[in-house]
N, CA and C atoms of all chains as a GROMACS GRO file, in nm:
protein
  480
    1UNK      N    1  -0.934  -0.702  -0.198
    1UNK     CA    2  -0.847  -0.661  -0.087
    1UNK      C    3  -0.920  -0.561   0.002
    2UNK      N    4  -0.885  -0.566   0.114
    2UNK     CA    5  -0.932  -0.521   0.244
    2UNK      C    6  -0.843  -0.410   0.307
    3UNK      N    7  -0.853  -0.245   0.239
    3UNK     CA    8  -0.785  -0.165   0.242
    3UNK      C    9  -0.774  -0.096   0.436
    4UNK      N   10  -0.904  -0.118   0.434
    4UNK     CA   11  -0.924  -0.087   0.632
    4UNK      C   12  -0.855  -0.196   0.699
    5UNK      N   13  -0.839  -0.368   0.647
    5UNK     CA   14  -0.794  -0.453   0.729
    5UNK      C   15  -0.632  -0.382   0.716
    6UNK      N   16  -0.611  -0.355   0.603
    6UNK     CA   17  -0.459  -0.333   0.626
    6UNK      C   18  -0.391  -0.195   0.662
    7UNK      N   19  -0.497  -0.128   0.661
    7UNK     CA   20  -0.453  -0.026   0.770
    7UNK      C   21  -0.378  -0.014   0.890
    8UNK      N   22  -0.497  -0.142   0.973
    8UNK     CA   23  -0.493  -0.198   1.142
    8UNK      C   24  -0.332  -0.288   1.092
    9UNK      N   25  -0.346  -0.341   0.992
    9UNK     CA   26  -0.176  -0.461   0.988
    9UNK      C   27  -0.097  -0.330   0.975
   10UNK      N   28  -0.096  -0.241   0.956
   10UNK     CA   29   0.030  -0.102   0.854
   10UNK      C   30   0.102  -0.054   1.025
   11UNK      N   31   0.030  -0.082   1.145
   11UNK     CA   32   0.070   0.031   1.237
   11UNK      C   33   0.224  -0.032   1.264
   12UNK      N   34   0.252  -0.165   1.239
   12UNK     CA   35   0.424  -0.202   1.246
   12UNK      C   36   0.493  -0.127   1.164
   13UNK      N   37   0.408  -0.100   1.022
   13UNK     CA   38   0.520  -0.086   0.890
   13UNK      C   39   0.521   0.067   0.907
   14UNK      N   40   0.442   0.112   0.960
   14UNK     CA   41   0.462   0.281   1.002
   14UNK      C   42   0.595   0.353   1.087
   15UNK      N   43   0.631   0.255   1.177
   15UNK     CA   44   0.720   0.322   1.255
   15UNK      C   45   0.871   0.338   1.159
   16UNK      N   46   0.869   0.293   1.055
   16UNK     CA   47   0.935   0.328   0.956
   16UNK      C   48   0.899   0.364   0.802
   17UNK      N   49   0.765   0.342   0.757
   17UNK     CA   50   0.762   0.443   0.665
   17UNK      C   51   0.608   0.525   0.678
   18UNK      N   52   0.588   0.576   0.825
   18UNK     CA   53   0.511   0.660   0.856
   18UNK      C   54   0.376   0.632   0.843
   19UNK      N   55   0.278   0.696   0.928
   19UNK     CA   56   0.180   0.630   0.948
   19UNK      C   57   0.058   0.663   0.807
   20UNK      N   58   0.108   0.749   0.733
   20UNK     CA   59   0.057   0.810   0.650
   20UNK      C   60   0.112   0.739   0.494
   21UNK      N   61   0.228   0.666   0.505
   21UNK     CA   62   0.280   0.619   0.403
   21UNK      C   63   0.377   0.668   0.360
   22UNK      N   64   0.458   0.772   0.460
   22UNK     CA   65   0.514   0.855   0.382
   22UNK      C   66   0.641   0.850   0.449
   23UNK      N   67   0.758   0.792   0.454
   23UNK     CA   68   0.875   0.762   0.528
   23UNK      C   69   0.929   0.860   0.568
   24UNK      N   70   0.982   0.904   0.712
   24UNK     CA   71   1.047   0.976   0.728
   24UNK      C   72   1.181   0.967   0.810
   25UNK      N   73   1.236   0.836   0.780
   25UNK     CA   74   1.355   0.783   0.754
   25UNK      C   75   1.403   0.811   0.622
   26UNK      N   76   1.530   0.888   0.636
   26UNK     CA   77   1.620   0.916   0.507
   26UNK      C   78   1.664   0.735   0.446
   27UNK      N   79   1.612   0.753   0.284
   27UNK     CA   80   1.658   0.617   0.244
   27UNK      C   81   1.527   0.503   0.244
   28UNK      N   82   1.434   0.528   0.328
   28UNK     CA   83   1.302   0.421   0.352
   28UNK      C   84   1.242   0.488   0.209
   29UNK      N   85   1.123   0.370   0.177
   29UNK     CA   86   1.074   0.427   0.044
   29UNK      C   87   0.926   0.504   0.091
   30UNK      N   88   0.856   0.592   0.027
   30UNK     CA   89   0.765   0.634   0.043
   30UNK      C   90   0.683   0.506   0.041
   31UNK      N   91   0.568   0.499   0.063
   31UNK     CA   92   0.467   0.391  -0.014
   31UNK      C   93   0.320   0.471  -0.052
   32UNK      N   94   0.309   0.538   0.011
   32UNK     CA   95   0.179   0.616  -0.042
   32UNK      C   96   0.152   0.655  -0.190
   33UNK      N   97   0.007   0.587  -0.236
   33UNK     CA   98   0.032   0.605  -0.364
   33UNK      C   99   0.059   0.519  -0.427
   34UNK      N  100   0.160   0.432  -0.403
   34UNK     CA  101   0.228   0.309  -0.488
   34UNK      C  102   0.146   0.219  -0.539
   35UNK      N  103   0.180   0.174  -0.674
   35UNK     CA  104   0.085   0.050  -0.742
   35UNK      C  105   0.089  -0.034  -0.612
   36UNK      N  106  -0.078  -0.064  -0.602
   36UNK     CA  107  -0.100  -0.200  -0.504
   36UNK      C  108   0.007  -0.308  -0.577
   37UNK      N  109  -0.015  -0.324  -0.713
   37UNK     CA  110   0.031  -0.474  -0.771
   37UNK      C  111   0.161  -0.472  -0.717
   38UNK      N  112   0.240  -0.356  -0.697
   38UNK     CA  113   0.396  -0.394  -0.696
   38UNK      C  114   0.416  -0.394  -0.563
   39UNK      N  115   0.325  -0.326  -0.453
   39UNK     CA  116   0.396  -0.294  -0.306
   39UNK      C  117   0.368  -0.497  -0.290
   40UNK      N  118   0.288  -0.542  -0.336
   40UNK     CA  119   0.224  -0.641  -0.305
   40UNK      C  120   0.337  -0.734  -0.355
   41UNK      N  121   0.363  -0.772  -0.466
   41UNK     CA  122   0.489  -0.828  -0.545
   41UNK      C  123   0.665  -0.815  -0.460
   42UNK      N  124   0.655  -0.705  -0.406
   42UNK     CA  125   0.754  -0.696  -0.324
   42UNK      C  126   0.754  -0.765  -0.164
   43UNK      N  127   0.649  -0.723  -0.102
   43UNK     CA  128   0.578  -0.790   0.026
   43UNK      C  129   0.631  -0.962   0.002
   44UNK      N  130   0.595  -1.033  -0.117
   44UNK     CA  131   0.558  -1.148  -0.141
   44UNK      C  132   0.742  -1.157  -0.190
   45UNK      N  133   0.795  -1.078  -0.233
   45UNK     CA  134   0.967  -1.120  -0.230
   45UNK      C  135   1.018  -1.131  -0.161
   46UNK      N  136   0.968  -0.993  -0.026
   46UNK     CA  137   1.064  -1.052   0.102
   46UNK      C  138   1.039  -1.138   0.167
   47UNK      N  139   0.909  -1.219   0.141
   47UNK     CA  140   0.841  -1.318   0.229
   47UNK      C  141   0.961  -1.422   0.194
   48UNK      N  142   0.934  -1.445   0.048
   48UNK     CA  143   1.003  -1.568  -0.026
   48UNK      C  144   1.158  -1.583  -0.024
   49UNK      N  145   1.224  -1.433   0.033
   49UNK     CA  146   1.328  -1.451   0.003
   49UNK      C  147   1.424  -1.370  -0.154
   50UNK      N  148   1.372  -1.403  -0.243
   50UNK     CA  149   1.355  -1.368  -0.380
   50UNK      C  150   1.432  -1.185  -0.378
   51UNK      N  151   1.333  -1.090  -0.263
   51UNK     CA  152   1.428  -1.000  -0.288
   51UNK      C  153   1.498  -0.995  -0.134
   52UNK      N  154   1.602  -0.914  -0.117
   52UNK     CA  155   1.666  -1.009   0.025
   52UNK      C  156   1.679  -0.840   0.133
   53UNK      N  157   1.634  -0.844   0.255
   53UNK     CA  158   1.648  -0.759   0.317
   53UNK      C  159   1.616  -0.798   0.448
   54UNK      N  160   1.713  -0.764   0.547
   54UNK     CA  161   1.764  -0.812   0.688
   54UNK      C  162   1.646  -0.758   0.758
   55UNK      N  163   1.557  -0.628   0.752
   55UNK     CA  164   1.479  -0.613   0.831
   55UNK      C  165   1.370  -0.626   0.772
   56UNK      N  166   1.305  -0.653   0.624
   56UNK     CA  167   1.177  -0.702   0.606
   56UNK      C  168   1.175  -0.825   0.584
   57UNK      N  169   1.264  -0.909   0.568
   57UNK     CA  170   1.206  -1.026   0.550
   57UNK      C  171   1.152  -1.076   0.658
   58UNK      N  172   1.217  -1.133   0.798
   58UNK     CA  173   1.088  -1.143   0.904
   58UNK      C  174   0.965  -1.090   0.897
   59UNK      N  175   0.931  -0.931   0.884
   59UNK     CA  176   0.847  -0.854   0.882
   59UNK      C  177   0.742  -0.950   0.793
   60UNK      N  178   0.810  -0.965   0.683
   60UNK     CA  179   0.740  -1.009   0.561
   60UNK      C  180   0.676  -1.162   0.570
   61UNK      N  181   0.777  -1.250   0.666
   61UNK     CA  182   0.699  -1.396   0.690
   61UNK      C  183   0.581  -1.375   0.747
   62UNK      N  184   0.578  -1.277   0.799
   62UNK     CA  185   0.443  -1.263   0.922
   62UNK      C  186   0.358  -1.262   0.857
   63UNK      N  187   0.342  -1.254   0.729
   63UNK     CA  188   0.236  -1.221   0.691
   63UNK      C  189   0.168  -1.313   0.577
   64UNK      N  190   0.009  -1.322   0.552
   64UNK     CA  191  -0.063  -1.422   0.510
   64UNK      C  192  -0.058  -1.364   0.361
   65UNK      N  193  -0.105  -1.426   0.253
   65UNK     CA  194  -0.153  -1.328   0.078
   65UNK      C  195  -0.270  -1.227   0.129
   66UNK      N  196  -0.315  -1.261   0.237
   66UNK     CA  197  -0.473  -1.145   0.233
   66UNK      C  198  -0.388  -1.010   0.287
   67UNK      N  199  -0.289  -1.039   0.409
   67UNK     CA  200  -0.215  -0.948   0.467
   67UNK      C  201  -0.140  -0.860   0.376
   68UNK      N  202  -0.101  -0.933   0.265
   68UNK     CA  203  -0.050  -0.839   0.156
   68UNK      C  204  -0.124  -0.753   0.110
   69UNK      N  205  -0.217  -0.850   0.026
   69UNK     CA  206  -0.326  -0.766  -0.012
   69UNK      C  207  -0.360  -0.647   0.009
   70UNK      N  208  -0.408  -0.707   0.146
   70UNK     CA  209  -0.472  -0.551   0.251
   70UNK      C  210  -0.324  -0.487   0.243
   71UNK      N  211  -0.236  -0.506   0.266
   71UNK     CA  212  -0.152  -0.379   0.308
   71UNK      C  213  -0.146  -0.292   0.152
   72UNK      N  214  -0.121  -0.393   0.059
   72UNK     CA  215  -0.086  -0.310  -0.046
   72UNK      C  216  -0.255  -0.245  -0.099
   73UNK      N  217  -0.300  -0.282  -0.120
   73UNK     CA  218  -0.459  -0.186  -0.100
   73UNK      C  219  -0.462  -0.037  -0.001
   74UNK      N  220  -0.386  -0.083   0.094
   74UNK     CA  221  -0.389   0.075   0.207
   74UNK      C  222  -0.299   0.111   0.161
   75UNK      N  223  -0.205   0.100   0.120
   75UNK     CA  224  -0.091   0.225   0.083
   75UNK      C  225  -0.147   0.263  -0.044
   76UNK      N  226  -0.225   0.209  -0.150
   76UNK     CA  227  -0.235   0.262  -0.309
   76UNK      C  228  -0.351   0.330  -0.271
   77UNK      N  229  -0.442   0.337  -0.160
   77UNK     CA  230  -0.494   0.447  -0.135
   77UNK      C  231  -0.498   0.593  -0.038
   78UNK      N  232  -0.372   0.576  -0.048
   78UNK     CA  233  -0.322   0.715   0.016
   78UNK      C  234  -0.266   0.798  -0.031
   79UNK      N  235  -0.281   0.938  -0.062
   79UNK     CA  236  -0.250   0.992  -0.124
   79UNK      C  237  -0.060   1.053  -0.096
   80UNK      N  238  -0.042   1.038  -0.243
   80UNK     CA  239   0.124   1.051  -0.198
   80UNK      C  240   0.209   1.161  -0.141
   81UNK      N  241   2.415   1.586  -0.709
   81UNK     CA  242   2.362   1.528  -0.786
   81UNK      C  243   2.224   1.627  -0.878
   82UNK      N  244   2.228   1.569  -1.003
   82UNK     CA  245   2.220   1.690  -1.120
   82UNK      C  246   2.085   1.660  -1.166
   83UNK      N  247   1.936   1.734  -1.118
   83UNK     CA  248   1.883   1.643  -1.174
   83UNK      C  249   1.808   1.642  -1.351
   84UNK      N  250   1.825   1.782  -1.371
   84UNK     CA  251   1.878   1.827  -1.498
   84UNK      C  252   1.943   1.690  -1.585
   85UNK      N  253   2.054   1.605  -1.566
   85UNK     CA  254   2.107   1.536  -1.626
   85UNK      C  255   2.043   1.414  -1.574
   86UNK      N  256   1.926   1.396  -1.502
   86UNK     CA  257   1.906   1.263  -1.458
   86UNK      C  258   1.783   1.277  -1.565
   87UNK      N  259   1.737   1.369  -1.557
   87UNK     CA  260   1.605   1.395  -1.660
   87UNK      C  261   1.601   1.327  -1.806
   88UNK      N  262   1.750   1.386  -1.883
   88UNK     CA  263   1.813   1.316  -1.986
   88UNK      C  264   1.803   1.179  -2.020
   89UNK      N  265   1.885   1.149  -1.873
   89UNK     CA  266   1.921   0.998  -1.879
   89UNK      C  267   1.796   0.904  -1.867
   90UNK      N  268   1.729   0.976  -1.828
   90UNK     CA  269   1.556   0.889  -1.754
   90UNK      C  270   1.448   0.858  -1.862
   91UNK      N  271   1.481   0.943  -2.021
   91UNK     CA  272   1.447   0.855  -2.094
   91UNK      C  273   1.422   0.718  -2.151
   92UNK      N  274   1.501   0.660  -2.137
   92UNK     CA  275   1.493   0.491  -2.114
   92UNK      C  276   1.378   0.428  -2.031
   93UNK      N  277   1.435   0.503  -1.910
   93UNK     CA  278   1.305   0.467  -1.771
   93UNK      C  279   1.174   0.525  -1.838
   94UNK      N  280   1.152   0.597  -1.835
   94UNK     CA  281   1.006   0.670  -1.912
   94UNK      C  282   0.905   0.537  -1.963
   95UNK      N  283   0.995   0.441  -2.051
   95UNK     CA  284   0.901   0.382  -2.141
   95UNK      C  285   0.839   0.269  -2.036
   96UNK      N  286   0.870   0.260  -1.903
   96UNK     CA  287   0.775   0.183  -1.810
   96UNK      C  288   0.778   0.270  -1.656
   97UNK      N  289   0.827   0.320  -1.619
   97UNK     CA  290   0.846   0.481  -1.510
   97UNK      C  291   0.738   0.570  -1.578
   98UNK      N  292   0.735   0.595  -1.707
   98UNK     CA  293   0.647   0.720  -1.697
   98UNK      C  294   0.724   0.833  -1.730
   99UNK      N  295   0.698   0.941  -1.794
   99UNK     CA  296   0.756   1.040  -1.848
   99UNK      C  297   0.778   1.121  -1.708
  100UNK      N  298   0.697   1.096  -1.620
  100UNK     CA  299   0.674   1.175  -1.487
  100UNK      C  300   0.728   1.128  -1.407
  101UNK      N  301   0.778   0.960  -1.422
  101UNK     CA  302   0.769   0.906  -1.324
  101UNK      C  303   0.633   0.831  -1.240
  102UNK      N  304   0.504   0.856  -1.321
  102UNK     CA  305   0.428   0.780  -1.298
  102UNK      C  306   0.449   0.671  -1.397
  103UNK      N  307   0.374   0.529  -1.307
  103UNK     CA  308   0.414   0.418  -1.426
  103UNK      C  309   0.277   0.407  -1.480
  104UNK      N  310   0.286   0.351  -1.622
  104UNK     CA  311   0.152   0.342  -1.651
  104UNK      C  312   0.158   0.129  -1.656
  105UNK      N  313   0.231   0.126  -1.643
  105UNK     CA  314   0.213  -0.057  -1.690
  105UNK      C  315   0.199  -0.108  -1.545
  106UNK      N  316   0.060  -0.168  -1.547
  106UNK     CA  317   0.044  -0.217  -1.377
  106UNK      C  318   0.096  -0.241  -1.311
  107UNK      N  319   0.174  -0.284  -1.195
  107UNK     CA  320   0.273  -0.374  -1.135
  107UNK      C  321   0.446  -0.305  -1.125
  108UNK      N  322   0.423  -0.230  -1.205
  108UNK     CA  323   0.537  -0.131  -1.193
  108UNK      C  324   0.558  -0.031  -1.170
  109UNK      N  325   0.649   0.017  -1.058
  109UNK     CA  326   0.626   0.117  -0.996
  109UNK      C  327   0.690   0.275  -0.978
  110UNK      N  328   0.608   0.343  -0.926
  110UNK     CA  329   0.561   0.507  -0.970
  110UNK      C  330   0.706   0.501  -0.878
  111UNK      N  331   0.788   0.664  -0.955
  111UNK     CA  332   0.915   0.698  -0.932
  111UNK      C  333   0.910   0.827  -0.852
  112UNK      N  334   0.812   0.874  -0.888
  112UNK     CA  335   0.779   1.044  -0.847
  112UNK      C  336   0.830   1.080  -0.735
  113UNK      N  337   0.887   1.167  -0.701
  113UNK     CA  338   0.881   1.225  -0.517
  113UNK      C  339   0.899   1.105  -0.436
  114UNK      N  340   0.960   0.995  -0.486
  114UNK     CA  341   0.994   0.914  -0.383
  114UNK      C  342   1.163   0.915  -0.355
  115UNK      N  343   1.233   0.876  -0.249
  115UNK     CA  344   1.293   0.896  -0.191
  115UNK      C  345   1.441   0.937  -0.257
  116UNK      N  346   1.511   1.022  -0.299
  116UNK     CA  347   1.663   0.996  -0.354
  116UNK      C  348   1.763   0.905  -0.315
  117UNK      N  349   1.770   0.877  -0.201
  117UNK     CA  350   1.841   0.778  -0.105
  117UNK      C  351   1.791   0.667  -0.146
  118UNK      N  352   1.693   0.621  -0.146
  118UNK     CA  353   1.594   0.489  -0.164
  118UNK      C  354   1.632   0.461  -0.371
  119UNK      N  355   1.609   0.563  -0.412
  119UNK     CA  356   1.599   0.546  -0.586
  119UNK      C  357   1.707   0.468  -0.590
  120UNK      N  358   1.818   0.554  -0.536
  120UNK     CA  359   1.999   0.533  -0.573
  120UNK      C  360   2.030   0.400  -0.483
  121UNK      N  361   1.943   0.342  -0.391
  121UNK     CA  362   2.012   0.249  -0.350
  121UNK      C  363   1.967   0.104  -0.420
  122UNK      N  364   1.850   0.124  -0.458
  122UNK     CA  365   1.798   0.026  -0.577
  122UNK      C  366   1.900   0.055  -0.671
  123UNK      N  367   1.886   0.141  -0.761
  123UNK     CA  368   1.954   0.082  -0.836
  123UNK      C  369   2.059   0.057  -0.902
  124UNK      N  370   2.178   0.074  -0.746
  124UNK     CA  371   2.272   0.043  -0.703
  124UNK      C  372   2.308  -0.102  -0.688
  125UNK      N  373   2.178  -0.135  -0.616
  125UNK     CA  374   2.162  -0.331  -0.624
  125UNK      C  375   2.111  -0.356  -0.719
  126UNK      N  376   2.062  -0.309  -0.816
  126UNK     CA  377   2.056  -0.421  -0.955
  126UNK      C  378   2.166  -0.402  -0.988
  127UNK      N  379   2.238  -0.279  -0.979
  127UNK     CA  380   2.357  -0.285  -1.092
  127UNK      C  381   2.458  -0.402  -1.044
  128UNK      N  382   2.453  -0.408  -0.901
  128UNK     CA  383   2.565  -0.554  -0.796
  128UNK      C  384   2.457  -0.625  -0.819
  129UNK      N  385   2.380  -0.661  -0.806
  129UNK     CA  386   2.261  -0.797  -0.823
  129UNK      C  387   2.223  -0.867  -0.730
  130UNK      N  388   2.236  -0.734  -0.617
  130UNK     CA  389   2.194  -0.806  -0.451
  130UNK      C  390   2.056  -0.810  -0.473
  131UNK      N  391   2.004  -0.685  -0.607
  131UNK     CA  392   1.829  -0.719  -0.597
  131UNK      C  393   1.851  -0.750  -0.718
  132UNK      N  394   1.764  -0.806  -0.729
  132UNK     CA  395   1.722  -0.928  -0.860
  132UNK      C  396   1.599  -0.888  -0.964
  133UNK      N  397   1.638  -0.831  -1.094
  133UNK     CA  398   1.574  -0.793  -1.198
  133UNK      C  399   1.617  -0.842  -1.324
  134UNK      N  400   1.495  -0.925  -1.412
  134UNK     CA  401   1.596  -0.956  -1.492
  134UNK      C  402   1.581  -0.804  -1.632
  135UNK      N  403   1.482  -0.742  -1.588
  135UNK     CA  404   1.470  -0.590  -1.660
  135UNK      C  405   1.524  -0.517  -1.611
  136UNK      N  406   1.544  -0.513  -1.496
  136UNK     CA  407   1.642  -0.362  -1.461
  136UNK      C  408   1.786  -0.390  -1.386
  137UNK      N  409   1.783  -0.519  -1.431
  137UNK     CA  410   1.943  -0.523  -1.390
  137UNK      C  411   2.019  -0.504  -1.534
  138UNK      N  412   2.072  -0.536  -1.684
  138UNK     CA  413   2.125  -0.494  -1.732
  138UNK      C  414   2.117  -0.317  -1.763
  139UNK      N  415   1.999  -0.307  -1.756
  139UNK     CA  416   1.956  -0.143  -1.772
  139UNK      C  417   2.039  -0.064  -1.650
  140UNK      N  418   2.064  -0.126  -1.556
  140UNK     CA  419   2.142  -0.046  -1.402
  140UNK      C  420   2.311  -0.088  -1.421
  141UNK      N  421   2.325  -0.195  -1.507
  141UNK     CA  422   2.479  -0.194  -1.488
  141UNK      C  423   2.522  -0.097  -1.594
  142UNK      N  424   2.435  -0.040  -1.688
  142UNK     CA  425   2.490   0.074  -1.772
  142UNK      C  426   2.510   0.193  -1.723
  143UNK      N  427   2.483   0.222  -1.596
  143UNK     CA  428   2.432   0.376  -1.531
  143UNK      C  429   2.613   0.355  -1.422
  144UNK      N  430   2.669   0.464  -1.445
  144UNK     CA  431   2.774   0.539  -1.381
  144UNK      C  432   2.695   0.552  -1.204
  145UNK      N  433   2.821   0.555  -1.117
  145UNK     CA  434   2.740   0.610  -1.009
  145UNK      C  435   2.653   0.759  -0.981
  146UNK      N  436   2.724   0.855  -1.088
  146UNK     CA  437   2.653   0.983  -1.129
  146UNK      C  438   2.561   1.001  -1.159
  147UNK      N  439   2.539   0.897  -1.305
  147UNK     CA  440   2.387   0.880  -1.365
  147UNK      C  441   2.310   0.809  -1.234
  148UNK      N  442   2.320   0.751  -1.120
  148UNK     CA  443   2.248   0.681  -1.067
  148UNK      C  444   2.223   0.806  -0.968
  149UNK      N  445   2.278   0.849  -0.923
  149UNK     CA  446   2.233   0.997  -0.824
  149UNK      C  447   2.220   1.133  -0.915
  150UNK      N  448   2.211   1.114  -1.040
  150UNK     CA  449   2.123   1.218  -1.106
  150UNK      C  450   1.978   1.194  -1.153
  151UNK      N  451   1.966   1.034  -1.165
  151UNK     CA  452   1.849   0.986  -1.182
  151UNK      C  453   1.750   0.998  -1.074
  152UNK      N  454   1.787   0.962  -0.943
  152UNK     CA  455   1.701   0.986  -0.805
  152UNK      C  456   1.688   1.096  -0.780
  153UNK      N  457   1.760   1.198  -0.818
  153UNK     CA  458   1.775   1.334  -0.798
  153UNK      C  459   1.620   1.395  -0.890
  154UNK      N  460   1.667   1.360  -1.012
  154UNK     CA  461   1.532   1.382  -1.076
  154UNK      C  462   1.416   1.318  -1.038
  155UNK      N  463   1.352   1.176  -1.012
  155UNK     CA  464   1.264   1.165  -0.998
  155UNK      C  465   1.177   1.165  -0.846
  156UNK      N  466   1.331   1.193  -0.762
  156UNK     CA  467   1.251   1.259  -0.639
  156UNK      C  468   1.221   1.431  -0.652
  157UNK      N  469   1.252   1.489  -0.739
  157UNK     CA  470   1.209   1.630  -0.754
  157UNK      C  471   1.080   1.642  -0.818
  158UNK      N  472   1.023   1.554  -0.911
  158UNK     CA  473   0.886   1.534  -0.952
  158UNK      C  474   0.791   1.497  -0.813
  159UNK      N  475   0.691   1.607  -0.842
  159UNK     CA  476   0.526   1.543  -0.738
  159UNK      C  477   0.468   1.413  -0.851
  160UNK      N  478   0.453   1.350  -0.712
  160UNK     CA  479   0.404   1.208  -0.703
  160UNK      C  480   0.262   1.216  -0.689
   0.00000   0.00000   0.00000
């Protein structure tokens, strides 16, 4: 995984959980820090459907397995 | 919300959360300093089964709405 590619993909997922990883919407989850395996596992639920949420799942079609990847690679290296 | 009594209750969670709230089993994810709002609304939906676990949904329909905002209480008071 391609932690710099998903940096450049993160600047959508920032305007709600910060550009740093760190939400500052009451209720958004942190992600900084977070197991890659699971931000990634989740990414790939809202894609599928599997876990269900009105504003990531679009978010979540957009995106390719590398796009996961990379994203979940940039948030597990940021410090929380 | 108590987090004194979420501490208690968070035994259970521990054995894949982490005593800290860090997880140690790959793929599963760190509790620490992440959001109280966010904790309690997970696992609020496993306990209704709008999110889909087949591990932490019977484990969430045992938790009171108390235990569920003493639990977030605690593991958003832990550094992440």
């Amino acid at each position: 995984a391609d932690a710099a590619a998903g940096k450049e993909k993160a600047m959508v997922c920032a305007a709600c959980h910060g550009v740093e990883g760190k939400a500052m919407i009451p209720g958004y989850p942190h992600l900084a820090g977070q197991s890659a395996q699971y931000t990634a596992k989740q990414l790939k639920a809202f894609r599928d459907g599997s876990r269900s949420d009105p504003l990531m799942a679009p978010l979540a079609k957009a995106l390719s397995d590398a796009d996961i990847e990379n994203l979940a690679a940039w948030y597990a290296s940021l410090s929380p």
